[in-house]
Backbone as a printed PyTorch tensor [residue, N CA C, xyz], in Angstrom:
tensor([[[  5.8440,   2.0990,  26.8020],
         [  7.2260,   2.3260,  26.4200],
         [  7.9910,   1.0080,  26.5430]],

        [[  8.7230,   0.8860,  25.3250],
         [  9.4870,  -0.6340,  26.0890],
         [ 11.2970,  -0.0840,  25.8500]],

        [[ 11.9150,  -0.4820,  26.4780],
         [ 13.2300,  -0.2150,  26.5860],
         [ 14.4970,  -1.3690,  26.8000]],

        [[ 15.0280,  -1.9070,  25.7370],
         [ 15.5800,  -2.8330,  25.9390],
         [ 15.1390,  -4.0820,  25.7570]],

        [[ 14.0340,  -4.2330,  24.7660],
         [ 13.1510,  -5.4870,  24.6000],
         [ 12.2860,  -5.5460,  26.0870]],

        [[ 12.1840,  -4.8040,  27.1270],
         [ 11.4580,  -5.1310,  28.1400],
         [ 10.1940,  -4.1070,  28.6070]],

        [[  9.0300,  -4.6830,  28.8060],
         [  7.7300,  -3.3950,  28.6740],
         [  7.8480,  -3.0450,  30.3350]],

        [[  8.3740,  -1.8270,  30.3920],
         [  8.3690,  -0.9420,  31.8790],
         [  6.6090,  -0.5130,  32.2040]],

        [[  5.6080,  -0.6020,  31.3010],
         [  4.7880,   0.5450,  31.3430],
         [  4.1520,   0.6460,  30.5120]],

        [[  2.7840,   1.4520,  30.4170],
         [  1.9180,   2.1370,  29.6100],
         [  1.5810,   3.3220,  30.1540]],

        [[  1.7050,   4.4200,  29.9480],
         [  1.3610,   5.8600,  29.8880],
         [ -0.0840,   5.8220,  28.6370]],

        [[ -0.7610,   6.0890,  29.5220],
         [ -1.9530,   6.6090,  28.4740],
         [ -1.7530,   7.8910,  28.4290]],

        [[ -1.8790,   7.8370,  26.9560],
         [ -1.6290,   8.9600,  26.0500],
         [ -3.2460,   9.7220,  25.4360]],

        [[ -3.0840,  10.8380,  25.4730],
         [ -4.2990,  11.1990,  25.1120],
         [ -4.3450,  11.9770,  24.0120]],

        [[ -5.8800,  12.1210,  23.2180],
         [ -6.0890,  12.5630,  21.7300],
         [ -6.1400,  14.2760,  22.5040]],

        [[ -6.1430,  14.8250,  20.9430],
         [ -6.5950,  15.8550,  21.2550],
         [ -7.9020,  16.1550,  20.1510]],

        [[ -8.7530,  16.9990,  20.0880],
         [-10.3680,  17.0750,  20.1540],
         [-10.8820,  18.0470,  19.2740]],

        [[-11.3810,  17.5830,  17.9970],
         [-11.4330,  18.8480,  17.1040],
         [-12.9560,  18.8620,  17.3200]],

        [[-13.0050,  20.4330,  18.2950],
         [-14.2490,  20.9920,  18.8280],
         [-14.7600,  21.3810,  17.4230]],

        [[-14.7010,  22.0500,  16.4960],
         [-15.3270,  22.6680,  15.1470],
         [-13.8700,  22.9910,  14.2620]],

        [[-14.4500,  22.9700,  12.3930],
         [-13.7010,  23.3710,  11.8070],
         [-14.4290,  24.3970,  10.6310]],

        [[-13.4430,  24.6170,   9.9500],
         [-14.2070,  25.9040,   9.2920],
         [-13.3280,  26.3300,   7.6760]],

        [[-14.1110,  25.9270,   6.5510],
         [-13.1740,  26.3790,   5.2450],
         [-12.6620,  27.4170,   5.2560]],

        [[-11.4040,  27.4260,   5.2280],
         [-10.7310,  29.0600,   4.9500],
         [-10.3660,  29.2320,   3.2810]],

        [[-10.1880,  28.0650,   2.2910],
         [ -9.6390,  28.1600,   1.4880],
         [-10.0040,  26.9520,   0.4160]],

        [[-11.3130,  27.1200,  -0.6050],
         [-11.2170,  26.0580,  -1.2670],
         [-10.6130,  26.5560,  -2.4010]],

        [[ -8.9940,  25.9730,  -2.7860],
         [ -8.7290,  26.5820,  -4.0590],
         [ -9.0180,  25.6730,  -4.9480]],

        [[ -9.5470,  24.4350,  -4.9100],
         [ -9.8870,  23.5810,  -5.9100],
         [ -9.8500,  21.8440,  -5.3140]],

        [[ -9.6840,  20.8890,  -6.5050],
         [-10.2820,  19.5670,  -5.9850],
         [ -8.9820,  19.2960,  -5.3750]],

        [[ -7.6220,  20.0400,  -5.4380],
         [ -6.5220,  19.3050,  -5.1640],
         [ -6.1440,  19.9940,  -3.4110]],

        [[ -6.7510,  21.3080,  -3.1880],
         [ -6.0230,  22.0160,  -2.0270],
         [ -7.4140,  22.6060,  -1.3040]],

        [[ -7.5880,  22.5750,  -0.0850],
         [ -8.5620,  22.5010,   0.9610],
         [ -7.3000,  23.2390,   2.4860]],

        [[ -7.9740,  24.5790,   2.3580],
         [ -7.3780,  24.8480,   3.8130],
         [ -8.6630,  25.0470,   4.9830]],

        [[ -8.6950,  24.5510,   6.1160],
         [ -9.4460,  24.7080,   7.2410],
         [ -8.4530,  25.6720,   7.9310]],

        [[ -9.1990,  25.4890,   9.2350],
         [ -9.0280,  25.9570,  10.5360],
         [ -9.8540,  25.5470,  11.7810]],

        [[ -9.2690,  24.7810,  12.4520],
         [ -9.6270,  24.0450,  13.5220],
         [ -9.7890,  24.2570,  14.7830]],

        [[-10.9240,  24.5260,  15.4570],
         [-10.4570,  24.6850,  17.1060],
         [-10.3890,  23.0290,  17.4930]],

        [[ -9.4220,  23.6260,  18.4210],
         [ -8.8730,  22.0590,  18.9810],
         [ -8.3240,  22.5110,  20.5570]],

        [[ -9.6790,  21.3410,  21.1020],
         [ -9.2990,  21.3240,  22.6780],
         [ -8.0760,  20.1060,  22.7540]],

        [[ -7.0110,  20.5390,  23.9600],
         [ -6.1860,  20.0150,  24.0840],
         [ -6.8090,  18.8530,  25.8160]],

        [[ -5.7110,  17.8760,  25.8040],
         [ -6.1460,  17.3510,  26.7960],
         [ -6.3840,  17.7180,  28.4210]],

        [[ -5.7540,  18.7580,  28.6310],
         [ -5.7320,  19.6260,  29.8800],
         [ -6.4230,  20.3890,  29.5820]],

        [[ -7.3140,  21.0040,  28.1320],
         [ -8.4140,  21.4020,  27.7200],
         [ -8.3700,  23.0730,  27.9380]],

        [[ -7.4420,  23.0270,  27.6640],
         [ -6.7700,  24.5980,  26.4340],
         [ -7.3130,  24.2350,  25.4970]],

        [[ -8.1230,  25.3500,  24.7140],
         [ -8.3830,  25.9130,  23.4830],
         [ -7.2720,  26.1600,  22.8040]],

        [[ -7.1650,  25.4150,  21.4040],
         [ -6.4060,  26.3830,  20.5430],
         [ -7.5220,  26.5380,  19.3350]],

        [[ -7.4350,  28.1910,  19.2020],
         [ -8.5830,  28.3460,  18.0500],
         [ -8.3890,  28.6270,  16.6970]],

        [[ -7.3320,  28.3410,  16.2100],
         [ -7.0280,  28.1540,  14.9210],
         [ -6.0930,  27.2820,  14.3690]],

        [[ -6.1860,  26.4390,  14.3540],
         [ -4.9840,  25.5290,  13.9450],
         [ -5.3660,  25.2050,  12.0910]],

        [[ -4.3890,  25.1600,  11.7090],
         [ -3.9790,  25.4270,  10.1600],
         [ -4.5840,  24.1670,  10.1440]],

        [[ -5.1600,  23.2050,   9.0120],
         [ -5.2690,  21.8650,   8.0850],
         [ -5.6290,  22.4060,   7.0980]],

        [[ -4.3970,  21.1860,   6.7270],
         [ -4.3420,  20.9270,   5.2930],
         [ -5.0510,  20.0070,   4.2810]],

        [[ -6.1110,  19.9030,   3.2890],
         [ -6.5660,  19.0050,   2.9060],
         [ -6.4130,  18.7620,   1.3150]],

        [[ -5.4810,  17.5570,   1.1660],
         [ -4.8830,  17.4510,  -0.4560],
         [ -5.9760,  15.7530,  -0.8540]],

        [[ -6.0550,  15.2840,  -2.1460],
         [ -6.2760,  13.4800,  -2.2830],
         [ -4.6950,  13.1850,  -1.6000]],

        [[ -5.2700,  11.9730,  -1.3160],
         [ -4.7680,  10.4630,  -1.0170],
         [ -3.9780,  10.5250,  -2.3660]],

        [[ -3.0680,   9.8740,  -2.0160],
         [ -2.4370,   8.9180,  -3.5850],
         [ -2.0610,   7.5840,  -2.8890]],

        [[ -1.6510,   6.8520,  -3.9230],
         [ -1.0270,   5.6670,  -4.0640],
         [  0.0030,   5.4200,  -4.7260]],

        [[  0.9940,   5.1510,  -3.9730],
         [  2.6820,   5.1100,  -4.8930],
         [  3.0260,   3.8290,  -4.7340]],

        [[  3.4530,   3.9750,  -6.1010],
         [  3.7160,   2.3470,  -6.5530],
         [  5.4160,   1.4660,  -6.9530]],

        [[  5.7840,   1.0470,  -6.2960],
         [  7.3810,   0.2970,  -7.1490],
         [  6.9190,  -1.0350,  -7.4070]],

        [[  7.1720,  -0.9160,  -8.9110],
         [  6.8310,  -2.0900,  -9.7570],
         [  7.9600,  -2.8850, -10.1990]],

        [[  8.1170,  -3.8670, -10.4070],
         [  8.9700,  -4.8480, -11.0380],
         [  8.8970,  -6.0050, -11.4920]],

        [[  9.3310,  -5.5980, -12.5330],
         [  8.8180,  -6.4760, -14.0910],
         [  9.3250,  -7.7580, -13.8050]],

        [[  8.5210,  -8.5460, -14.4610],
         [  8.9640, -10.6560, -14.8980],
         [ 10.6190, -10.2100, -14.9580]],

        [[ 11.2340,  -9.7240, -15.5750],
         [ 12.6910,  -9.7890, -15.5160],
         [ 13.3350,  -8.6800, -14.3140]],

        [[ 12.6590,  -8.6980, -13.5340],
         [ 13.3420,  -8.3660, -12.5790],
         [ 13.9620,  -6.5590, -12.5430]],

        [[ 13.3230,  -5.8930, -13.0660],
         [ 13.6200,  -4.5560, -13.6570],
         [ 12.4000,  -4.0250, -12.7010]],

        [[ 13.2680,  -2.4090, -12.3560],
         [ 12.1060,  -1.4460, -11.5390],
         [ 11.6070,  -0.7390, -12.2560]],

        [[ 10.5390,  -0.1990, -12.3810],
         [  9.9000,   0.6630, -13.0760],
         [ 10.4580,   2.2350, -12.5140]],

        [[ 10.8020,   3.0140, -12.8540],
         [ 10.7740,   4.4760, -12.5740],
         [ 10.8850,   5.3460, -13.8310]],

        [[ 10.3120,   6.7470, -13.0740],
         [ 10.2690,   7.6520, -13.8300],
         [ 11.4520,   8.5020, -13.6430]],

        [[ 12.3430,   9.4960, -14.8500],
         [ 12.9770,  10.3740, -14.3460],
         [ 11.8900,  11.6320, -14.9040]],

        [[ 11.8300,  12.6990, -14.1170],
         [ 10.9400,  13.4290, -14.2550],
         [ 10.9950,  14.8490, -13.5920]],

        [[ 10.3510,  16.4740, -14.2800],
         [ 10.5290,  17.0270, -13.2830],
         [  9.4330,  17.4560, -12.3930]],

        [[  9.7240,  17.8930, -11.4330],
         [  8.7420,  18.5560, -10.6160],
         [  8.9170,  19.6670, -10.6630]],

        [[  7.1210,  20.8730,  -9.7380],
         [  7.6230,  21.9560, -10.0380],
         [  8.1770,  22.8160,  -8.8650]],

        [[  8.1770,  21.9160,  -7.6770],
         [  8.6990,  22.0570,  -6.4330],
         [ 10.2930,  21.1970,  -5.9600]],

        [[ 10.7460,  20.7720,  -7.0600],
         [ 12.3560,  20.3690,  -6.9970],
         [ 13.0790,  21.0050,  -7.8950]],

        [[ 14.0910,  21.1550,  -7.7090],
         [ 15.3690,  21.8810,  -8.6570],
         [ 15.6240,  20.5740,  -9.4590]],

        [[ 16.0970,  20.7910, -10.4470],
         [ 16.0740,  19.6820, -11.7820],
         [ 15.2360,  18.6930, -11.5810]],

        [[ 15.9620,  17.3740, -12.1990],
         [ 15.1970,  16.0910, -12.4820],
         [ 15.2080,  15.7070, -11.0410]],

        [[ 14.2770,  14.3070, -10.9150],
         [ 14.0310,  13.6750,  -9.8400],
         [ 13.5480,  12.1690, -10.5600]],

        [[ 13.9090,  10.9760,  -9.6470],
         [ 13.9310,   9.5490,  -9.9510],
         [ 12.2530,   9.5290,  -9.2530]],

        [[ 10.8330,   8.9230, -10.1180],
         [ 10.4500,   8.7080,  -9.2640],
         [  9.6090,   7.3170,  -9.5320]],

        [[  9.0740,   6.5330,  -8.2070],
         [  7.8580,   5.8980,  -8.8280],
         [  6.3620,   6.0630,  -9.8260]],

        [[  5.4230,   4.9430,  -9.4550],
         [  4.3070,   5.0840, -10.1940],
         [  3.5810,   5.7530,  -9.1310]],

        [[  2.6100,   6.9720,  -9.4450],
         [  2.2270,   7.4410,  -8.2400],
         [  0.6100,   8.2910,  -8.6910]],

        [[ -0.1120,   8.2980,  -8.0800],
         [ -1.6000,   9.0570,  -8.4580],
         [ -2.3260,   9.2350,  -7.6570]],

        [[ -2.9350,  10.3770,  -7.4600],
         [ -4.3530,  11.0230,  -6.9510],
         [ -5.4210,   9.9650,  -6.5210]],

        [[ -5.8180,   9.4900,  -5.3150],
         [ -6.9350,   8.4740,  -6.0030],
         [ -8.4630,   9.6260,  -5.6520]],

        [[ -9.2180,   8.9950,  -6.7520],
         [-10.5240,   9.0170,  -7.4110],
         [-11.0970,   9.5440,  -6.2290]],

        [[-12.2490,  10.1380,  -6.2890],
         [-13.3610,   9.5900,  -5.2110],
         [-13.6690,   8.4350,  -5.2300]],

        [[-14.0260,   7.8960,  -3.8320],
         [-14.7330,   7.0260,  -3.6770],
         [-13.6490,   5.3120,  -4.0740]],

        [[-12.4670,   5.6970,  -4.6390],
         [-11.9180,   4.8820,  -5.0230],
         [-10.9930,   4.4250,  -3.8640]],

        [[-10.2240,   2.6570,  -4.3320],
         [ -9.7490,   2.5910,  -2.8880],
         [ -8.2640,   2.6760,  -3.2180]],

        [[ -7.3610,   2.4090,  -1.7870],
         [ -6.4840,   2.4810,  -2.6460],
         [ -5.5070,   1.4390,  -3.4330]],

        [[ -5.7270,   0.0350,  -3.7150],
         [ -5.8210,  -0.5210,  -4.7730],
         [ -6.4770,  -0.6390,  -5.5390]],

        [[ -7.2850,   0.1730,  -6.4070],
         [ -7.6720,   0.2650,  -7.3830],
         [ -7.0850,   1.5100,  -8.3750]],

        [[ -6.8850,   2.5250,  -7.3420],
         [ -6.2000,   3.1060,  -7.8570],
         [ -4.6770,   2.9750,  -8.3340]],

        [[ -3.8130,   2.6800,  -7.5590],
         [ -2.3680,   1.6010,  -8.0190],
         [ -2.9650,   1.0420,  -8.9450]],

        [[ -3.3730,   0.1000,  -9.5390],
         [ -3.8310,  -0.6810, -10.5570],
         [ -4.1090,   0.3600, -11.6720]],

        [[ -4.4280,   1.5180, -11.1930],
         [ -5.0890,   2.0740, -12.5020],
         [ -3.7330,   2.7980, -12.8660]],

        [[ -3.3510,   3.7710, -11.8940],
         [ -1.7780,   4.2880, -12.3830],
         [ -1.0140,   3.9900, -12.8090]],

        [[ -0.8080,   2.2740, -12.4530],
         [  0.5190,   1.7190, -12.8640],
         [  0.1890,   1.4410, -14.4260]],

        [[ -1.1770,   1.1140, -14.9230],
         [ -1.6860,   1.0470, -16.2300],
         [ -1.6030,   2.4580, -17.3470]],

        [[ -2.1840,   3.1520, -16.4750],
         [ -2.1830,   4.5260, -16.9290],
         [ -0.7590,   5.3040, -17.6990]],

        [[ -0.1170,   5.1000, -16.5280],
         [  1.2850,   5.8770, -16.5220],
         [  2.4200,   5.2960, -17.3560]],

        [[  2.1380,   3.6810, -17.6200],
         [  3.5010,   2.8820, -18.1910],
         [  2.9670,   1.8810, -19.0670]],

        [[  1.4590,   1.5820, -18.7670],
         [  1.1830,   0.6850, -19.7880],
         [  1.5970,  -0.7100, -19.6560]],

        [[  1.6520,  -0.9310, -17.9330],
         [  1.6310,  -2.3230, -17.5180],
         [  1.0090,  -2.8900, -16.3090]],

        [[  0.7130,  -4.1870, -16.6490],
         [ -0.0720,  -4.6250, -15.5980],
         [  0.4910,  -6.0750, -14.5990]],

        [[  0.7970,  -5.6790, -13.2510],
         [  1.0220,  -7.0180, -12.5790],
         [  0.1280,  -7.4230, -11.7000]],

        [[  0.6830,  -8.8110, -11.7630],
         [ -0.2980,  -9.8690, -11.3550],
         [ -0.0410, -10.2100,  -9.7210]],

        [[  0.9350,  -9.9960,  -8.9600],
         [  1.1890,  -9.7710,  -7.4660],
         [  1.3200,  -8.5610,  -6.9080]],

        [[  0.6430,  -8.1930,  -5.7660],
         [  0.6530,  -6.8880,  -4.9420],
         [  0.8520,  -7.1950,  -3.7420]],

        [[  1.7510,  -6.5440,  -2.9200],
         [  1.7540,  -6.8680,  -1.6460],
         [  1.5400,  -4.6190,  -1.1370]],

        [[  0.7260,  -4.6830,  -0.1020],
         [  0.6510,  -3.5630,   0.4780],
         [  1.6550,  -3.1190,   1.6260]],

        [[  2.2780,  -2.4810,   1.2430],
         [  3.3930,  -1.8110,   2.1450],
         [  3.1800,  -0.6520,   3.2600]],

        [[  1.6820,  -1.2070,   3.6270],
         [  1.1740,   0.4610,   4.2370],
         [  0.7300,   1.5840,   4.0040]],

        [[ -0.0200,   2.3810,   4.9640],
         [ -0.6900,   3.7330,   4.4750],
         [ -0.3430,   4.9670,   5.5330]],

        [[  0.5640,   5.8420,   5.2420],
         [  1.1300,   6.9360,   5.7860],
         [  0.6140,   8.5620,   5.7230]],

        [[  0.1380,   8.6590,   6.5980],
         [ -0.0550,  10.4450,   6.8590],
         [  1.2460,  11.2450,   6.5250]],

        [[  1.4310,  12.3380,   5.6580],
         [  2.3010,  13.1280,   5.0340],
         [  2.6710,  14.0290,   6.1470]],

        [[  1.8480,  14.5260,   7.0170],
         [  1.9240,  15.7590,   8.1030],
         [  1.2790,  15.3340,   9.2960]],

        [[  1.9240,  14.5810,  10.2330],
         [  0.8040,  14.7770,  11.5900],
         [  0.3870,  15.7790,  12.2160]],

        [[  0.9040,  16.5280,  12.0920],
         [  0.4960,  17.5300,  12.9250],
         [ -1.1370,  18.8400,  11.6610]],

        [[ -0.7030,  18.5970,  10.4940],
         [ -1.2940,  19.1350,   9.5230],
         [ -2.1320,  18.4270,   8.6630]],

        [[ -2.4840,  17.1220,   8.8300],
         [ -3.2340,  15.9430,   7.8730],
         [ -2.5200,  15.9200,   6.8730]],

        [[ -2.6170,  16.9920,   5.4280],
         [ -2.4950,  16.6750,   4.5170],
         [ -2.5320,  15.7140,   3.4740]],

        [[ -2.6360,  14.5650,   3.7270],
         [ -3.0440,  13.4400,   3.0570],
         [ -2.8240,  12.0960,   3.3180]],

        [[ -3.0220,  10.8780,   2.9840],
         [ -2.5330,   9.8310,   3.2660],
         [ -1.5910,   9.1050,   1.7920]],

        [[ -0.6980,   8.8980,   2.1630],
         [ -0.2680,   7.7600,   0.8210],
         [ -0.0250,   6.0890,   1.3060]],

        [[ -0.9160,   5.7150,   0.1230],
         [ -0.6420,   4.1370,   0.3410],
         [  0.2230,   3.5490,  -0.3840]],

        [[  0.8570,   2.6450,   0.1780],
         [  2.0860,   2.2550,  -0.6070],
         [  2.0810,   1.1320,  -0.7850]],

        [[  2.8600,   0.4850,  -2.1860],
         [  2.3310,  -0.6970,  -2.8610],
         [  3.6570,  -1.1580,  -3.1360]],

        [[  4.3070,  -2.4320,  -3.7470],
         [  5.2310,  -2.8690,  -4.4420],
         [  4.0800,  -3.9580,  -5.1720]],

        [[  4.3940,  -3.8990,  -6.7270],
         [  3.7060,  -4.8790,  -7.9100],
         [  4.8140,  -5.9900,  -8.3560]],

        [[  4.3220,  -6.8490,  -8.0470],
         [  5.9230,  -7.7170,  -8.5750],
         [  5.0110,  -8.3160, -10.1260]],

        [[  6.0070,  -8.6090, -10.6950],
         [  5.5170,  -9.3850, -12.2280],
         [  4.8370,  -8.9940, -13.0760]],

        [[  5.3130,  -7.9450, -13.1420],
         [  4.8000,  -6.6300, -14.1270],
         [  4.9670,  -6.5930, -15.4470]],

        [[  3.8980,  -6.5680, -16.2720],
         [  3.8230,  -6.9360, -17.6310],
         [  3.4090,  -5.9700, -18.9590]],

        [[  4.0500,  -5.8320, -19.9690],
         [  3.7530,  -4.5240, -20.5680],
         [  2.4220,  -5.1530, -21.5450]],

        [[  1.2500,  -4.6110, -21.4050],
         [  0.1290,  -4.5600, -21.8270],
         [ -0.4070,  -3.7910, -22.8390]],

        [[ -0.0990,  -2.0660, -22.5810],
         [ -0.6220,  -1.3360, -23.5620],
         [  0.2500,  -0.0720, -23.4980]],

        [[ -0.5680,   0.7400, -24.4440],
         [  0.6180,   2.0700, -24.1960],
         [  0.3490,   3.0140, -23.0720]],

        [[  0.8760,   3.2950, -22.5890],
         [  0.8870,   4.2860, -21.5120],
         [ -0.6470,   5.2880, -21.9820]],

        [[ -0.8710,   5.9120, -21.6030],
         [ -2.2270,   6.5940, -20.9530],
         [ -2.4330,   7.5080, -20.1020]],

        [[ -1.2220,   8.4600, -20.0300],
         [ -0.8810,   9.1780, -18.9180],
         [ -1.5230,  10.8140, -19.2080]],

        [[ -2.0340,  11.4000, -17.7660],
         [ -2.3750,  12.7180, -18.2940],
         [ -1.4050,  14.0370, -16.8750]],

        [[ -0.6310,  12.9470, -16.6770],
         [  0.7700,  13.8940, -15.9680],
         [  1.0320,  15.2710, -16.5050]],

        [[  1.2500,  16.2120, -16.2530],
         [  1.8540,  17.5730, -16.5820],
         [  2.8650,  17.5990, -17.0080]],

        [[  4.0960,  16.8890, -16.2450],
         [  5.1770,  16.8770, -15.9720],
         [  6.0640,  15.9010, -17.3090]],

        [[  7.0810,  16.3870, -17.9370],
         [  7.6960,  15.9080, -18.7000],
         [  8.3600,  14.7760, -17.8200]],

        [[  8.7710,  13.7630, -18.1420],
         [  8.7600,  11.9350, -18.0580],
         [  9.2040,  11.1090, -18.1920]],

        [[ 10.3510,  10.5460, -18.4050],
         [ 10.9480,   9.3590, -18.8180],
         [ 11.0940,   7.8210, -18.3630]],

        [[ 10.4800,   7.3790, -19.0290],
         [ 10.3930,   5.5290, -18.1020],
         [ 11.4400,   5.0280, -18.1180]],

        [[ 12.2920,   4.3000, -16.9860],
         [ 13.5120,   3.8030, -17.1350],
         [ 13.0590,   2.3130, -16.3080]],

        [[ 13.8130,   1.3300, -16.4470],
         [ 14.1080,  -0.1520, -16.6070],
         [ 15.4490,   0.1310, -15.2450]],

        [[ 15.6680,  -0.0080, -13.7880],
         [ 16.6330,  -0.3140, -13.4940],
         [ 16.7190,  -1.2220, -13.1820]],

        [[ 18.1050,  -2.0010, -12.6710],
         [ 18.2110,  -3.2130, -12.1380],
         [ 18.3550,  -2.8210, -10.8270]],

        [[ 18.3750,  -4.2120,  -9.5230],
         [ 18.3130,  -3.7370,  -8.5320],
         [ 19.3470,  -2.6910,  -7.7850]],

        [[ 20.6150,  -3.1290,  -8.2740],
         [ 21.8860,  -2.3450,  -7.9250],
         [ 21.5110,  -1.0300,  -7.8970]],

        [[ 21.0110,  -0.4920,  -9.7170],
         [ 21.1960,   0.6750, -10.1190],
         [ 19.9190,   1.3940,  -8.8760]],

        [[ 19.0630,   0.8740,  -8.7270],
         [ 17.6510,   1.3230,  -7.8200],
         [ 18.1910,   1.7260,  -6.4840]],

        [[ 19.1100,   0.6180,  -6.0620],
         [ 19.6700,   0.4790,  -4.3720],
         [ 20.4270,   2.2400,  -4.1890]],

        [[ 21.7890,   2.3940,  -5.6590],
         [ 22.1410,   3.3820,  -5.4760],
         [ 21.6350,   4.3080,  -5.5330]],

        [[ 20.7900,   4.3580,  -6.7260],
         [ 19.8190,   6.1720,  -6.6750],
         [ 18.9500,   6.1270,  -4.9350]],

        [[ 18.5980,   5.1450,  -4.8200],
         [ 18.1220,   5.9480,  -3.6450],
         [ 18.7830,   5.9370,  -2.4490]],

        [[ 20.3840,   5.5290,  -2.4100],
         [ 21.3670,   5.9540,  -1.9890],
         [ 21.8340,   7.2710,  -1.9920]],

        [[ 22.1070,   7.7250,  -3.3150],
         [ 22.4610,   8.7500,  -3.6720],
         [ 21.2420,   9.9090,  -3.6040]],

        [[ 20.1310,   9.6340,  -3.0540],
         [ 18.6630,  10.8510,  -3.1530],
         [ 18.0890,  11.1960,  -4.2260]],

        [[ 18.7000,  10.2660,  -5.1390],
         [ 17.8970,  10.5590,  -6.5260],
         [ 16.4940,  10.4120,  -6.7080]],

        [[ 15.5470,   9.9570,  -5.5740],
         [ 14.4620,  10.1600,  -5.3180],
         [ 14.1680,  11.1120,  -4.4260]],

        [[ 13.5720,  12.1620,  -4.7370],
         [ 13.3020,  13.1910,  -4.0670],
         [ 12.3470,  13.6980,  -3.3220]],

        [[ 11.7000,  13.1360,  -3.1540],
         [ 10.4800,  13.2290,  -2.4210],
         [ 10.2840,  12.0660,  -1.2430]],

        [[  9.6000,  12.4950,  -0.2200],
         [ 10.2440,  11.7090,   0.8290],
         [  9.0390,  10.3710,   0.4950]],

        [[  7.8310,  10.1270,   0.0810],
         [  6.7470,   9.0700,  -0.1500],
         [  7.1780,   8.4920,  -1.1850]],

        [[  8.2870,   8.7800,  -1.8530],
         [  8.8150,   8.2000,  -3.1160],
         [ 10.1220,   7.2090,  -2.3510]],

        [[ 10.8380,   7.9230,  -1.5680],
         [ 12.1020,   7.3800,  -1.1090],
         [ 11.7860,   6.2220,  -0.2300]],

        [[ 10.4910,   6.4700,   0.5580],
         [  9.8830,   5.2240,   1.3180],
         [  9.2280,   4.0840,   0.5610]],

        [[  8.8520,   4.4830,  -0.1330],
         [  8.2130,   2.9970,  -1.1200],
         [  9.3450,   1.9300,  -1.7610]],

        [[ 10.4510,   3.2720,  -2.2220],
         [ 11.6870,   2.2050,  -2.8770],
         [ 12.4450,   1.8940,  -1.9510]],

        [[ 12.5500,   2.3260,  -0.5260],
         [ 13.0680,   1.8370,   0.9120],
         [ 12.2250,   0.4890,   1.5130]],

        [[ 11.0820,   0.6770,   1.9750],
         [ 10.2210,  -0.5050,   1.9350],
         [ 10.0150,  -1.4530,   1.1070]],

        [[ 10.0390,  -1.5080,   0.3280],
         [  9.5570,  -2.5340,  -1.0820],
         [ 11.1770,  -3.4650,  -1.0050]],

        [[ 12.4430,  -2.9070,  -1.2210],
         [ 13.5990,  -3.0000,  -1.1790],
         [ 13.7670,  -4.3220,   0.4140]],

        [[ 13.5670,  -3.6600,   0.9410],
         [ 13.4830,  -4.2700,   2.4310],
         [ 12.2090,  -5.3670,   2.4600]],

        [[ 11.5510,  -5.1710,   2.1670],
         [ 10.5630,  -6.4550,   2.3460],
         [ 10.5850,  -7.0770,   1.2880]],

        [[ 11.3980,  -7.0970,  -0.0970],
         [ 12.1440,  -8.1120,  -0.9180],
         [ 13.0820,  -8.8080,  -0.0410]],

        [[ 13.9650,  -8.2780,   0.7270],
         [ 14.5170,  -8.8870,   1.4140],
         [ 14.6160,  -9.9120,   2.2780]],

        [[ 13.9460,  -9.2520,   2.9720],
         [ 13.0460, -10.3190,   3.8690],
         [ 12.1860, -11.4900,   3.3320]],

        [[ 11.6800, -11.1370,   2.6110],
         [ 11.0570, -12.3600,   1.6030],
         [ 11.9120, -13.4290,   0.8600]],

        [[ 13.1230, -13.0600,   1.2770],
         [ 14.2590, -14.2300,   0.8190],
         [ 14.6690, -13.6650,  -1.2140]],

        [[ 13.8520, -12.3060,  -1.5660],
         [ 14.5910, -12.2330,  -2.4740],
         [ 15.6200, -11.1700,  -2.9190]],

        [[ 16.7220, -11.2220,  -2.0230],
         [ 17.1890, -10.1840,  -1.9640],
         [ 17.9750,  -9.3110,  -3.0090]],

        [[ 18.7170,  -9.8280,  -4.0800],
         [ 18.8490,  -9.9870,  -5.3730],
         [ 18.1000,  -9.4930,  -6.4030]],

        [[ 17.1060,  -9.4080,  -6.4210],
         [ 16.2860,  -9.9430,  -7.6540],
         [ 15.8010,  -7.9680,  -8.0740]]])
């Protein structure tokens, strides 16, 4: 624990212990429910604990040679109207997760950049797994080909500048919370990188 810039301490902290698990639910390649016994560290049994098992994705905020963000306005079928979002995808088996970013951001918009910096890889549910998302910002993003997308979801590619980006996700126009962190992070470590502007 540190408190005040000063380290009081270490408390070891302990895991807890997945004794066996067990499919309750394969509804397909996208949704995987278990059930877990899980010894606790004072080593209580709990004999069913819910997991969740979805893919990984990789979400992407891109921004083009002129300085423009890539987003989608788009709907979902778990939000009420439209929603602002990034480049974002399922990854593959076996795939990592830059390769997949690379392939989405191609896929989905039909451009390709030449700088990546990795912004981290986040668990959706601790307590439930559910997935990991890795998060990317593409700087110098270049339109290559036509989009290639096999999304469900009706779509619109928009061009913002940084202002217009800062406010929507001011205003929650990104709706999803792995969406709101990528254009929060990416935003912030432009910053820091001395380009705060751009």
């Amino acid at each position: 624990m540190v408190i005040r810039g000063q380290d009081v301490g270490k408390k070891e902290l302990r895991v807890w212990e997945t004794v066996s698990r067990k499919t309750v639910l394969k509804h397909n390649q996208f949704l995987t429910v278990e059930s877990h016994t899980v010894r606790l560290p004072d080593g209580k049994i709990i004999p069913d604990w819910a997991w969740l098992v979805i893919p990984s994705a990789a979400i992407i905020l891109a921004v083009t040679e002129n300085n423009y963000y890539l987003c989608f306005r788009q709907t979902k079928y778990a939000v009420a109207g439209t929603t602002l979002a990034p480049v974002g995808g399922m990854l593959e088996p076996d795939e990592t997760p830059i390769k997949a970013a690379k392939r989405e951001l191609l896929e989905e918009t039909g451009y390709e950049a030449t700088d990546w910096v990795n912004l981290g890889s986040y668990i959706l549910d601790p307590n439930r797994g559910i997935a990991t998302m890795h998060l990317f910002l593409a700087l110098n993003a270049k339109r290559v080909a036509e989009p290639n997308s096999d999304d469900l979801e009706d779509q619109e590619l928009l061009l913002l500048s940084r202002d217009e980006i800062e406010n929507a996700l001011k205003d929650g126009e990104f709706k999803i919370l792995a969406w709101s962190a990528v254009v929060a992070i990416a935003l912030n470590y432009l910053d820091s990188d001395g380009n705060s502007r751009t």
